[in-house]
Steps between C-alpha positions, in 0.01 A plus 500: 500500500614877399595766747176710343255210547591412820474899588198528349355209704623580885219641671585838695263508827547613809690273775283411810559366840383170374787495244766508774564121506492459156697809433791384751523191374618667157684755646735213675556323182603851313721586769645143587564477146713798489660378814632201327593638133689779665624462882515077476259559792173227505284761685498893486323808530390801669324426847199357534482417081459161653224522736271767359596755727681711225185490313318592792720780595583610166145401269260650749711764633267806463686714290544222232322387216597109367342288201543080429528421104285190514583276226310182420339538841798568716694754647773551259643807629479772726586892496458708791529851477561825718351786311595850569234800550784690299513295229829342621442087539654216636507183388496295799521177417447275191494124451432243224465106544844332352312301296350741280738756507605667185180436367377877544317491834759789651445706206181439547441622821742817517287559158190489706647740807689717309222726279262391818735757713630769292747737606832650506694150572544138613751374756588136605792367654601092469748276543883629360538065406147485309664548220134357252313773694764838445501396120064474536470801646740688282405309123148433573395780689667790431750577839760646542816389816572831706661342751553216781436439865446243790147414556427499908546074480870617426445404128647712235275580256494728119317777547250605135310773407253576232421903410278598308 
């Protein structure tokens, strides 16, 4: 199946409480998976990715907004979002299952957020060793590195931004 098909077909709703197990359960494969391909690590992630506490905390936190692409009649993906009242966002967190990534389910979700909350800009920080996700987020989606940092799990992370 094509990138555009695939895109065409992942539903963009709203996630819900009810999602969280479901949601988790993807978000551990995504982030185990990076774990192995780039630290040699089995398990990995940011706290509580694991449990559904980050989605808890993170999902449902008040000033956030976060979709599921639901493909087939799964969660295929999630984005959550931190949109700014000036127009400034943040990209908070994004995840696709490893088994159908690169089959347009990212693209399709920034491609949902993005013209949902216009502005001036997009920021996101992630991992400096996810290598797949700096070349997604600057070929697919349009960003731009401006600089790096160490996330507060003492991870150093790429920092991105978007202007418009």
């Amino acid at each position: 199946m094509n990138n555009t098909n695939l895109a065409l077909q992942a539903d963009i709703r709203p996630l819900e409480r009810q999602d969280i197990a479901e949601a988790t359960a993807v978000m551990k494969r995504a982030f185990d998976d990076d774990s192995r391909r780039h630290l040699n690590q089995e398990t990995g992630g940011p706290p509580g990715y694991d449990t559904g506490e980050f989605l808890r905390k993170n999902g449902f936190n008040r000033a956030a907004r976060s979709f599921k692409a639901v493909v087939d009649g799964s969660i295929a993906g999630v984005i959550i979002v931190f949109p700014g009242k000036d127009g400034n966002h943040y990209l908070g967190c994004m995840f696709t299952d490893p088994d159908r990534q690169r089959q347009g389910i990212g693209r399709a979700l920034f491609g949902y957020v993005e013209p949902t909350f216009t502005g001036l800009s997009w920021k996101l920080d992630t991992p400096i060793f996810a290598k797949s996700n700096h070349k997604f987020y600057e070929q697919k989606c349009g960003f731009k590195k401006i600089g790096e940092q160490t996330a507060e799990d003492g991870m150093p992370c790429v920092i991105y931004a978007k202007e418009y």
